[in-house]
N, C-alpha and C positions, 0 to 999 in steps of 0.2 A: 558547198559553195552558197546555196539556200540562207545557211543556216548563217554565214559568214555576214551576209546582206543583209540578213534580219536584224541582227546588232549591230551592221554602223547603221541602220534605220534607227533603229531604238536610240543607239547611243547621240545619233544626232538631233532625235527628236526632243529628251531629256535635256539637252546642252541648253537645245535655243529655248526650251521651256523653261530652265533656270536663269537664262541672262535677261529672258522679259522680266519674268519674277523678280530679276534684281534689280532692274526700273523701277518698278512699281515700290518697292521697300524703301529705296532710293530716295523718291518722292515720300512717302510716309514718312519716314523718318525726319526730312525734313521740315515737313508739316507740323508731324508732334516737335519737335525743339523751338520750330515758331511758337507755338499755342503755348508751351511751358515757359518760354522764355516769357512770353506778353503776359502769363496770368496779372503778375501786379497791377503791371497797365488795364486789363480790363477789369478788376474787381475795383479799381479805383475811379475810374471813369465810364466803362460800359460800353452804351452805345455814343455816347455824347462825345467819344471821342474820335467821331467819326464826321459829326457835324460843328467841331466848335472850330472857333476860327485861331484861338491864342494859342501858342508856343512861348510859353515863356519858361524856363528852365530853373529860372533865379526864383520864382513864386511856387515850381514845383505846379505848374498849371499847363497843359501840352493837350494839343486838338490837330487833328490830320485831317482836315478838311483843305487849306492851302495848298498843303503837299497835292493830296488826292487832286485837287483841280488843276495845277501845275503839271503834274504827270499827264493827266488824261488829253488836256487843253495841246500840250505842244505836240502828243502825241497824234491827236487827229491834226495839227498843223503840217505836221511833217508828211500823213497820207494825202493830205490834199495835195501837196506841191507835189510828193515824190511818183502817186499812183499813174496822172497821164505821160509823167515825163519816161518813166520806168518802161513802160505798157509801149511808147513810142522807141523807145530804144530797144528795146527785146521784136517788136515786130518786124523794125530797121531790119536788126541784125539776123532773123532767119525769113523773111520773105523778101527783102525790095534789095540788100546788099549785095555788091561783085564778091564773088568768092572769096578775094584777098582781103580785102575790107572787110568780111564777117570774121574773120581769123585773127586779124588786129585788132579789133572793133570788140572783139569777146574778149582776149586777152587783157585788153587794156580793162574793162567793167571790169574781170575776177581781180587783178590788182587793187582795182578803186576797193574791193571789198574785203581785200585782205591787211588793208593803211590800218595802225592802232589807232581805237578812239583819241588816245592822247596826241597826237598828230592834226588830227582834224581840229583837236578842242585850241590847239596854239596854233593855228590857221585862221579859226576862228576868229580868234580873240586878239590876233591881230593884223589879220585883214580884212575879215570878213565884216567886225564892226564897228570897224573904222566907217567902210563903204558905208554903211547900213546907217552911220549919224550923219557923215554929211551929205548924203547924196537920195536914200531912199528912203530913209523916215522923213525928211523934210516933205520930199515929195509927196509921198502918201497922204501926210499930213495936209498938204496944199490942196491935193484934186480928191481927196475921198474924204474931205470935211464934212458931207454929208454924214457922215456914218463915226462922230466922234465916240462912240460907246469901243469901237475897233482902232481909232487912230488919234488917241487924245493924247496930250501929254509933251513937256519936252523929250526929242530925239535924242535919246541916254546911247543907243546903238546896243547894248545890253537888255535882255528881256525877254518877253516870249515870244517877240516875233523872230530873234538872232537864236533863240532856243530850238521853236520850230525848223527853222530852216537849215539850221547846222544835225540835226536830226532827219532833213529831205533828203539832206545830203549824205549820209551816213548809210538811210536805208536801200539807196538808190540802184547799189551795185549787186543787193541781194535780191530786192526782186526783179530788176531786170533779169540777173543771168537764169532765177531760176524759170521766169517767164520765156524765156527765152528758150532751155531743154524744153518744157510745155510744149511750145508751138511748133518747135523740130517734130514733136513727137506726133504730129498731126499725121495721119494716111495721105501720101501724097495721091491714092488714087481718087480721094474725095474733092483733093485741091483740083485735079487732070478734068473731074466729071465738072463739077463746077464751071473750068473754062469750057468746055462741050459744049456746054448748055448755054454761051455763050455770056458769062459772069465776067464781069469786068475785075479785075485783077485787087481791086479795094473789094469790091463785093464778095470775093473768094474768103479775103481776110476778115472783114464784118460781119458774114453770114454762115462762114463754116471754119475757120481756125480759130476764131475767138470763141464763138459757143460753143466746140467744142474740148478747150482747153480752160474751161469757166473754172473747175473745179481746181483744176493746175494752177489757175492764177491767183484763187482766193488764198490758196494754201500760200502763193509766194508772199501775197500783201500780208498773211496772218505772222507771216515767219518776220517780215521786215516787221511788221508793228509790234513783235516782243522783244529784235533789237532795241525800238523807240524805247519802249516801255520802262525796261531795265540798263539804258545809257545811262551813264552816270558822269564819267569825267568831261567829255565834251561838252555836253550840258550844262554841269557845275562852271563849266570858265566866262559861257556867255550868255549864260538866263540872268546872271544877275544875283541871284541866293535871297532872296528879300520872300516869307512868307506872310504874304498881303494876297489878296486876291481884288484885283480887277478887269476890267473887261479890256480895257485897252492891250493893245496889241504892244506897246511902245513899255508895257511897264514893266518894272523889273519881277520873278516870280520863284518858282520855289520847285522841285521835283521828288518823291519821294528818296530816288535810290543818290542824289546830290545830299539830300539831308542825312543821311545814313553815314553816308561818305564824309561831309563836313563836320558831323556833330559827334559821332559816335567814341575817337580819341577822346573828347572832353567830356563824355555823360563820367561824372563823378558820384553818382549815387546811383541806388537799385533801379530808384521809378522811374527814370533817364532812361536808364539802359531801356528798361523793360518796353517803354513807350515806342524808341527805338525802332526793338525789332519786332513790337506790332504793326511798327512802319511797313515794316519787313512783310510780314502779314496781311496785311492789306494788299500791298504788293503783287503778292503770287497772288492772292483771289482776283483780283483785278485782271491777272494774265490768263488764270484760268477761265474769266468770264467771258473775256472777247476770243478764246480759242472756242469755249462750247459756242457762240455765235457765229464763228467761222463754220464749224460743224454742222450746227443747223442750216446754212445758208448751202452748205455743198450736198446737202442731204435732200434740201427741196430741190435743189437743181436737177440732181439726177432722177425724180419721180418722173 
């Protein structure tokens, strides 16, 4: 009987040691086909093709610099909108809702996060930026003229600020719900002591469910920010496709994994291609870089 326990110990312990193992090769593999596939691209441009601004395909001249600030730009747009609204709907629904309203109220978020990007991207594109020219870029335009470096431009309704937002809305339902398990998962005897001590029912949630579900929620924002990151079709309908960089919030702009998406049928020669999927390349490091930063921030927290 011992001896029976011993090897499904063993046999268990080898399975889950080979299925990590095959993450991790998963990822290599990947990696190396990026790096092989980009050599052209980088022995022909280097690092310059990480700071130049031109794509031009027809001159045989391509710079991911657009891309890169396209991606990065609507991606932090979309955690600004999405992180307090997320943060307030995941606290709704496991500390201040009626029982039955948390049960509907949850259901309806895992829906909202199960909708295909292409769904959202023809919602978008044809409701969302309609509103967005005649009603909220004018505005903006109007009362935040102070700040034209953010609100210059005629109101197109396409751009990075319909990129950003169609991107809030996309990541909305992912970190809510998983902010949401976090916050259940709090000891309710810690919430009980708290009221004892005579904590006001907001104090309970500011001072002992949130710091102690920090680590839980950074992981939710890090998981919504690498849907942002890697959106592609919703994005491409209503950023506009234009690789320009400007500061304005109204202008039209550019995403890495859109370019991939748009351009990739018609690369008709190698250094296209190759350029491509250093796009691609860029890409994963990019994702990899704000996950190590997720990592360091849950790492100090916990000291």
């Amino acid at each position: 009987m011992i001896m029976k326990t011993r090897i499904g110990d063993h046999f268990i312990k080898y399975v889950s040691l080979g299925f990590s193992c095959l993450i991790l090769l998963i990822l290599i593999g990947i990696a190396y086909e990026l790096v092989a596939g980009s050599r052209p691209s980088i022995e022909q441009f280097g690092w310059k093709f990480l700071i130049t601004s031109t794509w031009d395909p027809v001159n045989r001249v391509f710079g991911a610099f657009p891309f890169i600030y396209g991606t990065v730009v609507s991606s932090v747009i979309a955690l600004i909108i999405a992180l307090p609204v997320s943060l307030g709907i995941s606290i709704f629904l496991s500390e201040l809702s009626p029982p039955k309203l948390r049960i509907y109220g949850s259901l309806m978020v895992e829906l909202l996060a199960a909708i295909p990007s292409i769904i959202y991207g023809l919602w978008g594109l044809f409701v969302m930026v309609p509103f967005l020219q005649i009603y909220v870029e004018p505005f903006l335009g109007r009362y935040l003229g102070f700040m034209p470096f953010l609100f210059k431009g005629y109101p197109l309704g396409v751009g990075m600020l319909a990129g950003g937002l169609i991107l809030s809305i996309m990541i909305i339902p992912t970190i809510a719900s998983i902010s949401r398990d976090i916050l259940n998962s709090v000891p309710i005897i810690y919430k009980e002591a708290g009221l004892g001590l005579g904590m006001t029912r907001w104090e309970v949630i500011s001072k002992i469910s949130i710091p102690y579900s920090k680590s839980g929620i950074i992981g939710a924002v890090m998981l919504g920010l690498g849907r942002a990151l890697g959106e592609t079709m919703a994005v491409t309908m209503v950023i506009g496709n234009s690789p320009n960089i400007s500061a304005s919030l109204f202008a039209p702009s550019y995403t890495i994994a859109s370019v991939i998406a748009n351009e990739f049928t018609e690369a008709t020669y190698k250094l296209y291609i190759s350029s491509l999927i250093e796009l691609g390349l860029i890409l994963l490091v990019i994702s990899m870089i704000f996950n190590a930063i997720a990592k360091l921030l849950v790492k100090r927290d916990s000291i």
